[in-house]
C-alpha positions in Angstrom: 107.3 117.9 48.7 107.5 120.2 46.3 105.4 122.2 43.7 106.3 119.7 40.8 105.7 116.6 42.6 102.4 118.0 44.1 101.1 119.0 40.2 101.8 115.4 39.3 99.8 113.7 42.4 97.1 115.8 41.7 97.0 115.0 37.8 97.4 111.5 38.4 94.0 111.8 41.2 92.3 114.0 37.9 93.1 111.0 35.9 91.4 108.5 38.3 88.8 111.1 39.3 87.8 111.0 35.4 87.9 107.6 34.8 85.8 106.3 37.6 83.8 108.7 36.8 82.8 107.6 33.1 82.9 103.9 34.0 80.1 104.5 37.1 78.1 106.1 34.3 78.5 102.9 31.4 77.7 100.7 34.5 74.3 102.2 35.1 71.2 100.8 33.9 68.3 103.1 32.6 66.8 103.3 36.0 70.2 104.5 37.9 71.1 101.3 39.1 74.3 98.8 38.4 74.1 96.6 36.0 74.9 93.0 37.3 77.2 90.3 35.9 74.5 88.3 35.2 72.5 90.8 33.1 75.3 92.7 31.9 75.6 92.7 27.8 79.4 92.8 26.5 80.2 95.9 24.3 83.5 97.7 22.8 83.5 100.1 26.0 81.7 98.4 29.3 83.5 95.3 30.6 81.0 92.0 31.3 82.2 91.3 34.6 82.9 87.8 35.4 81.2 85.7 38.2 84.1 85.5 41.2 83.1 81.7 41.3 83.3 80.8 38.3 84.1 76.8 37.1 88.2 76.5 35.4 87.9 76.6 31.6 90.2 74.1 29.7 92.8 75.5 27.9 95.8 74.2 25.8 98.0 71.3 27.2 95.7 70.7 30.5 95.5 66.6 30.5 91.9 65.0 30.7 90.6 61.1 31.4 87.6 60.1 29.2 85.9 57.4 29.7 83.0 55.4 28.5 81.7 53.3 31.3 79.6 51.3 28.8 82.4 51.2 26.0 85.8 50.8 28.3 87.8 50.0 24.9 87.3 53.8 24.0 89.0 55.8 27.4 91.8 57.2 26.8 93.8 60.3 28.4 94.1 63.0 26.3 95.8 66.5 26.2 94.5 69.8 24.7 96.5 70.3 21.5 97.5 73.9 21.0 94.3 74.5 18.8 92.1 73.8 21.2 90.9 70.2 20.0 91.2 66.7 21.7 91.0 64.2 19.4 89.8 60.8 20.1 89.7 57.5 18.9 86.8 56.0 16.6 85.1 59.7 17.2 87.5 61.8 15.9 88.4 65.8 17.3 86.5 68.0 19.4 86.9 71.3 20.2 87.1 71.6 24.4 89.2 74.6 25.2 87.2 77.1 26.7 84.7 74.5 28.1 83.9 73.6 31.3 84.0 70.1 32.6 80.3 69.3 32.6 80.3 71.3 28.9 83.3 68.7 28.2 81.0 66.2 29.2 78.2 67.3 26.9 80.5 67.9 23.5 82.2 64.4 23.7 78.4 62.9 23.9 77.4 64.6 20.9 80.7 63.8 19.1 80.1 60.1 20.2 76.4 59.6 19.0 77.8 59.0 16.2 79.7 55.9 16.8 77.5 54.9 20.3 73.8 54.7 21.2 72.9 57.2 23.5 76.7 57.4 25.7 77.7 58.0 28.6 80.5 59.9 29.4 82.9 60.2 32.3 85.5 63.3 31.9 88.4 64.2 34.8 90.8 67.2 34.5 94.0 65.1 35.3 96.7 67.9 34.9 95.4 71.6 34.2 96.8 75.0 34.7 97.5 76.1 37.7 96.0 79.6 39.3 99.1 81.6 40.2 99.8 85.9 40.3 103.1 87.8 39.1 105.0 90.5 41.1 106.9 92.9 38.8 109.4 95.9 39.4 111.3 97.0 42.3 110.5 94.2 44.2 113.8 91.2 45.1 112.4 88.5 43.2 110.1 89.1 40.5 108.3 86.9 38.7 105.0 84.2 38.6 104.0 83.0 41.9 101.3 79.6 42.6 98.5 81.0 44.2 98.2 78.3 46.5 96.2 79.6 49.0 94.0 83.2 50.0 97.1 85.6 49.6 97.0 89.7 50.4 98.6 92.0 48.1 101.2 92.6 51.1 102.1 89.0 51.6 102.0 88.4 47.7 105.0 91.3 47.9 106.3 89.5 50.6 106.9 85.7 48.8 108.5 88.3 45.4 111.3 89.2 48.0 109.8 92.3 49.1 110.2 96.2 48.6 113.6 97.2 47.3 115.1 100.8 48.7 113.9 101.8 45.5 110.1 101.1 45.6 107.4 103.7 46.3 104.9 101.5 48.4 102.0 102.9 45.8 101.6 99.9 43.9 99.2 98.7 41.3 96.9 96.1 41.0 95.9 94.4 37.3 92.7 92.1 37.7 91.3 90.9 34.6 87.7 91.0 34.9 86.6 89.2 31.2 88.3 88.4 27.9 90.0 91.9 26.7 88.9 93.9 29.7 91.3 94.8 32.5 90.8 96.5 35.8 93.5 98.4 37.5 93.7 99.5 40.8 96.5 102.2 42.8 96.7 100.9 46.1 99.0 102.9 49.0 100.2 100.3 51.3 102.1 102.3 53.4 99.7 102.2 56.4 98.8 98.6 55.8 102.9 97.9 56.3 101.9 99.8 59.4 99.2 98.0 60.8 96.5 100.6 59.7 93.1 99.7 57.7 94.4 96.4 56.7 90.9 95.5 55.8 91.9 97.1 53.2 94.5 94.7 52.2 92.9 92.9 48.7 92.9 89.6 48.4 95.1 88.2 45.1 93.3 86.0 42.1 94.2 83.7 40.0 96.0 86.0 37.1 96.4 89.2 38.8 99.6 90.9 38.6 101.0 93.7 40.8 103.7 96.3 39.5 105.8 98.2 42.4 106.7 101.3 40.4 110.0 103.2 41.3 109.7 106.0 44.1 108.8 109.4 42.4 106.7 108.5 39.6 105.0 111.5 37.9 103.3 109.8 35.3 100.3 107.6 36.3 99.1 107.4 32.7 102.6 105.7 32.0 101.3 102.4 34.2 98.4 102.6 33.4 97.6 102.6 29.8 94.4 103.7 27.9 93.1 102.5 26.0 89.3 100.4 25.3 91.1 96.7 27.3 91.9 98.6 30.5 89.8 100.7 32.9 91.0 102.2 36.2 89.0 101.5 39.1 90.6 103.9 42.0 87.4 102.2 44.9 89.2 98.4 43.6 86.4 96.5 44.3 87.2 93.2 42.3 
Protein backbone atom coordinates (compact mmCIF):
# COMPACT_ATOMS: atom_id res chain seq x y z
CA UNK A 1 0.00 0.00 0.00
CA UNK A 2 1.24 2.98 -0.51
CA UNK A 3 1.78 6.51 1.12
CA UNK A 4 -1.43 7.96 -0.56
CA UNK A 5 -3.71 5.28 0.19
CA UNK A 6 -2.42 5.02 3.83
CA UNK A 7 -3.06 9.17 4.29
CA UNK A 8 -6.63 8.49 3.11
CA UNK A 9 -7.41 5.35 5.65
CA UNK A 10 -6.08 7.29 8.26
CA UNK A 11 -8.22 10.45 7.43
CA UNK A 12 -11.24 8.51 6.94
CA UNK A 13 -10.48 6.64 10.80
CA UNK A 14 -9.90 10.79 11.97
CA UNK A 15 -13.24 11.35 10.54
CA UNK A 16 -14.88 8.43 12.46
CA UNK A 17 -12.60 8.99 15.46
CA UNK A 18 -14.27 12.66 15.54
CA UNK A 19 -17.64 11.84 15.10
CA UNK A 20 -18.12 9.13 17.61
CA UNK A 21 -16.54 11.14 19.58
CA UNK A 22 -19.04 14.18 19.68
CA UNK A 23 -22.06 11.92 19.50
CA UNK A 24 -20.79 9.88 22.87
CA UNK A 25 -20.69 13.36 24.40
CA UNK A 26 -24.66 14.69 23.11
CA UNK A 27 -25.60 11.14 24.37
CA UNK A 28 -24.60 11.76 27.98
CA UNK A 29 -26.76 12.84 30.56
CA UNK A 30 -25.58 15.43 33.27
CA UNK A 31 -24.42 12.63 35.48
CA UNK A 32 -22.10 10.82 32.70
CA UNK A 33 -24.42 8.29 31.86
CA UNK A 34 -26.41 7.43 28.38
CA UNK A 35 -29.35 8.80 27.86
CA UNK A 36 -32.05 6.04 27.09
CA UNK A 37 -34.77 5.87 24.40
CA UNK A 38 -37.25 6.24 26.68
CA UNK A 39 -36.05 9.45 28.30
CA UNK A 40 -34.25 10.77 25.50
CA UNK A 41 -35.75 14.48 24.35
CA UNK A 42 -35.56 15.02 20.35
CA UNK A 43 -33.42 18.10 19.35
CA UNK A 44 -31.78 19.55 16.02
CA UNK A 45 -28.37 17.60 16.82
CA UNK A 46 -29.04 14.26 19.19
CA UNK A 47 -31.12 11.61 17.43
CA UNK A 48 -34.23 10.07 19.76
CA UNK A 49 -33.52 6.56 19.29
CA UNK A 50 -36.30 4.39 18.52
CA UNK A 51 -37.52 1.33 20.58
CA UNK A 52 -36.11 -1.93 18.45
CA UNK A 53 -39.70 -3.35 19.10
CA UNK A 54 -41.64 -1.00 18.21
CA UNK A 55 -45.59 -1.68 16.84
CA UNK A 56 -45.89 -0.88 12.44
CA UNK A 57 -47.23 2.59 11.97
CA UNK A 58 -49.80 2.95 9.12
CA UNK A 59 -48.80 4.74 6.28
CA UNK A 60 -50.29 5.57 2.76
CA UNK A 61 -52.09 2.79 0.74
CA UNK A 62 -51.77 0.03 3.65
CA UNK A 63 -55.59 -1.61 3.48
CA UNK A 64 -57.57 -1.79 6.90
CA UNK A 65 -61.01 -3.73 8.09
CA UNK A 66 -63.21 -1.64 10.40
CA UNK A 67 -65.79 -2.83 11.99
CA UNK A 68 -68.52 -2.04 14.37
CA UNK A 69 -69.62 -5.20 16.07
CA UNK A 70 -72.73 -3.30 17.43
CA UNK A 71 -73.38 -1.34 14.09
CA UNK A 72 -72.36 -4.10 11.19
CA UNK A 73 -74.05 -1.73 8.47
CA UNK A 74 -70.98 0.70 9.02
CA UNK A 75 -67.63 -1.90 8.28
CA UNK A 76 -66.11 -1.25 5.61
CA UNK A 77 -62.41 -1.84 4.19
CA UNK A 78 -60.66 1.04 3.71
CA UNK A 79 -57.21 2.21 2.23
CA UNK A 80 -54.93 5.11 3.50
CA UNK A 81 -55.38 7.84 0.85
CA UNK A 82 -52.09 9.49 0.09
CA UNK A 83 -52.79 12.28 2.72
CA UNK A 84 -52.96 10.19 5.31
CA UNK A 85 -56.83 10.13 6.00
CA UNK A 86 -59.42 7.09 5.77
CA UNK A 87 -62.52 8.29 5.24
CA UNK A 88 -65.62 6.49 6.31
CA UNK A 89 -69.13 6.35 5.93
CA UNK A 90 -71.79 8.27 8.11
CA UNK A 91 -68.44 9.49 10.16
CA UNK A 92 -66.56 11.16 7.71
CA UNK A 93 -62.27 11.23 7.46
CA UNK A 94 -59.82 10.53 9.92
CA UNK A 95 -56.36 11.02 10.05
CA UNK A 96 -54.54 7.30 10.71
CA UNK A 97 -51.12 7.40 9.08
CA UNK A 98 -48.67 7.40 11.58
CA UNK A 99 -50.92 5.53 14.08
CA UNK A 100 -50.65 2.37 15.51
CA UNK A 101 -53.37 -0.18 15.46
CA UNK A 102 -54.71 0.12 18.98
CA UNK A 103 -54.20 4.23 18.30
CA UNK A 104 -56.38 3.36 15.10
CA UNK A 105 -58.73 1.91 17.25
CA UNK A 106 -58.97 4.94 19.63
CA UNK A 107 -59.27 7.78 16.72
CA UNK A 108 -62.21 5.94 14.83
CA UNK A 109 -64.03 5.81 18.38
CA UNK A 110 -63.75 9.35 18.87
CA UNK A 111 -64.63 10.15 15.25
CA UNK A 112 -67.76 7.82 15.73
CA UNK A 113 -69.22 9.31 19.00
CA UNK A 114 -70.54 11.39 17.02
CA UNK A 115 -72.90 9.28 15.09
CA UNK A 116 -72.82 6.12 17.92
CA UNK A 117 -73.25 5.87 21.66
CA UNK A 118 -70.32 4.94 23.26
CA UNK A 119 -68.74 2.33 19.98
CA UNK A 120 -67.01 -0.17 19.76
CA UNK A 121 -64.47 -0.66 17.38
CA UNK A 122 -62.74 -3.59 15.60
CA UNK A 123 -59.69 -2.50 13.31
CA UNK A 124 -57.35 -5.23 11.15
CA UNK A 125 -54.33 -4.20 9.03
CA UNK A 126 -55.43 -6.27 5.87
CA UNK A 127 -52.58 -5.24 3.39
CA UNK A 128 -49.65 -2.95 4.77
CA UNK A 129 -46.14 -2.35 3.83
CA UNK A 130 -43.88 -4.76 3.84
CA UNK A 131 -40.32 -4.53 5.97
CA UNK A 132 -37.67 -5.10 3.29
CA UNK A 133 -33.59 -3.61 2.98
CA UNK A 134 -31.84 -2.38 -0.34
CA UNK A 135 -28.34 -3.43 -1.51
CA UNK A 136 -26.64 -0.71 -3.70
CA UNK A 137 -23.26 -0.52 -5.82
CA UNK A 138 -20.92 -3.08 -6.95
CA UNK A 139 -22.94 -5.76 -5.98
CA UNK A 140 -24.81 -8.25 -9.15
CA UNK A 141 -28.24 -7.40 -8.45
CA UNK A 142 -29.02 -4.27 -6.75
CA UNK A 143 -31.99 -3.25 -5.55
CA UNK A 144 -34.95 -3.63 -2.56
CA UNK A 145 -35.09 -6.90 -0.99
CA UNK A 146 -38.34 -8.47 1.52
CA UNK A 147 -36.93 -8.83 4.67
CA UNK A 148 -38.55 -11.91 5.29
CA UNK A 149 -36.74 -13.37 7.86
CA UNK A 150 -33.43 -12.52 10.50
CA UNK A 151 -30.92 -11.69 7.61
CA UNK A 152 -26.90 -10.85 8.16
CA UNK A 153 -25.32 -8.12 6.32
CA UNK A 154 -23.31 -11.03 4.49
CA UNK A 155 -26.32 -13.01 3.46
CA UNK A 156 -28.29 -9.73 2.59
CA UNK A 157 -25.09 -9.30 -0.01
CA UNK A 158 -25.51 -12.61 -0.89
CA UNK A 159 -29.59 -12.56 -2.09
CA UNK A 160 -28.23 -8.81 -4.21
CA UNK A 161 -25.96 -11.27 -6.30
CA UNK A 162 -22.94 -10.84 -4.37
CA UNK A 163 -19.48 -8.84 -4.52
CA UNK A 164 -18.54 -7.94 -8.09
CA UNK A 165 -14.54 -8.00 -8.95
CA UNK A 166 -14.96 -4.55 -8.38
CA UNK A 167 -16.12 -4.26 -4.72
CA UNK A 168 -13.91 -3.40 -1.69
CA UNK A 169 -15.51 -5.75 1.04
CA UNK A 170 -15.70 -2.34 3.37
CA UNK A 171 -19.15 -1.70 3.09
CA UNK A 172 -21.57 0.57 4.83
CA UNK A 173 -24.50 0.20 6.79
CA UNK A 174 -27.52 3.07 6.76
CA UNK A 175 -30.03 2.34 9.78
CA UNK A 176 -32.42 4.90 10.46
CA UNK A 177 -32.76 5.27 13.94
CA UNK A 178 -36.03 8.13 14.04
CA UNK A 179 -37.69 10.53 11.63
CA UNK A 180 -34.63 12.65 10.07
CA UNK A 181 -31.89 10.95 11.86
CA UNK A 182 -29.66 8.33 10.21
CA UNK A 183 -26.98 6.11 11.54
CA UNK A 184 -24.12 4.86 9.44
CA UNK A 185 -21.90 2.24 10.10
CA UNK A 186 -18.27 1.06 7.99
CA UNK A 187 -18.19 -2.44 8.39
CA UNK A 188 -14.99 -4.70 7.01
CA UNK A 189 -16.28 -8.07 6.08
CA UNK A 190 -13.42 -9.44 4.89
CA UNK A 191 -12.76 -11.77 7.83
CA UNK A 192 -16.41 -12.52 8.34
CA UNK A 193 -16.29 -13.96 4.35
CA UNK A 194 -13.49 -15.88 6.13
CA UNK A 195 -15.07 -17.31 8.93
CA UNK A 196 -13.53 -14.92 11.58
CA UNK A 197 -15.59 -12.82 14.38
CA UNK A 198 -18.83 -13.51 12.62
CA UNK A 199 -20.54 -12.41 15.72
CA UNK A 200 -19.82 -9.56 14.33
CA UNK A 201 -22.01 -10.05 11.43
CA UNK A 202 -25.20 -7.39 12.02
CA UNK A 203 -28.29 -8.33 11.71
CA UNK A 204 -30.43 -6.30 8.78
CA UNK A 205 -33.84 -4.11 9.68
CA UNK A 206 -36.65 -3.28 8.21
CA UNK A 207 -35.24 -0.06 5.96
CA UNK A 208 -31.70 -0.40 6.23
CA UNK A 209 -29.73 -0.08 3.20
CA UNK A 210 -26.11 -1.29 2.53
CA UNK A 211 -23.75 0.50 -0.20
CA UNK A 212 -20.64 -1.71 -1.44
CA UNK A 213 -18.38 1.09 -2.52
CA UNK A 214 -15.78 0.53 -5.39
CA UNK A 215 -12.26 -0.88 -4.30
CA UNK A 216 -9.91 2.13 -3.48
CA UNK A 217 -12.11 4.64 -2.09
CA UNK A 218 -10.19 7.64 -0.62
CA UNK A 219 -12.99 9.59 0.37
CA UNK A 220 -15.07 8.42 3.31
CA UNK A 221 -16.77 11.81 3.72
CA UNK A 222 -18.10 11.13 -0.05
CA UNK A 223 -20.45 8.10 1.49
CA UNK A 224 -21.11 9.38 4.14
CA UNK A 225 -22.52 12.73 4.10
CA UNK A 226 -22.64 15.48 6.92
CA UNK A 227 -24.70 16.87 7.69
CA UNK A 228 -27.48 17.34 11.07
CA UNK A 229 -29.84 13.78 9.45
CA UNK A 230 -26.80 11.56 9.57
CA UNK A 231 -24.29 10.58 12.29
CA UNK A 232 -21.57 7.89 11.96
CA UNK A 233 -21.42 5.42 14.48
CA UNK A 234 -17.88 3.39 13.71
CA UNK A 235 -18.96 0.63 17.36
CA UNK A 236 -22.63 0.08 15.01
CA UNK A 237 -24.51 -0.80 17.68
CA UNK A 238 -28.11 -0.47 16.25
Amino acid sequence: MNRWHKSAIQLAALLLAVTAAAFGQNGQGQNGQTTSPETAQGSPDRPVLQHRNARYQITRDDVLTISFPLSPELNQKVTVHPDGYIVLQSIGSVYIQGLTVPQVVDAVKKASEKVLNDPIVDVDLVDFQRPYFMVNGQVGKPGQYDLRHDTTVTEAIALAGGFLPTAKTQVFVYHRISTGWMEVKKMNLKDILHGKNVNEDIQMQPGDMIFVPEKFITQFRKYVPYNPGIYANPQGLF
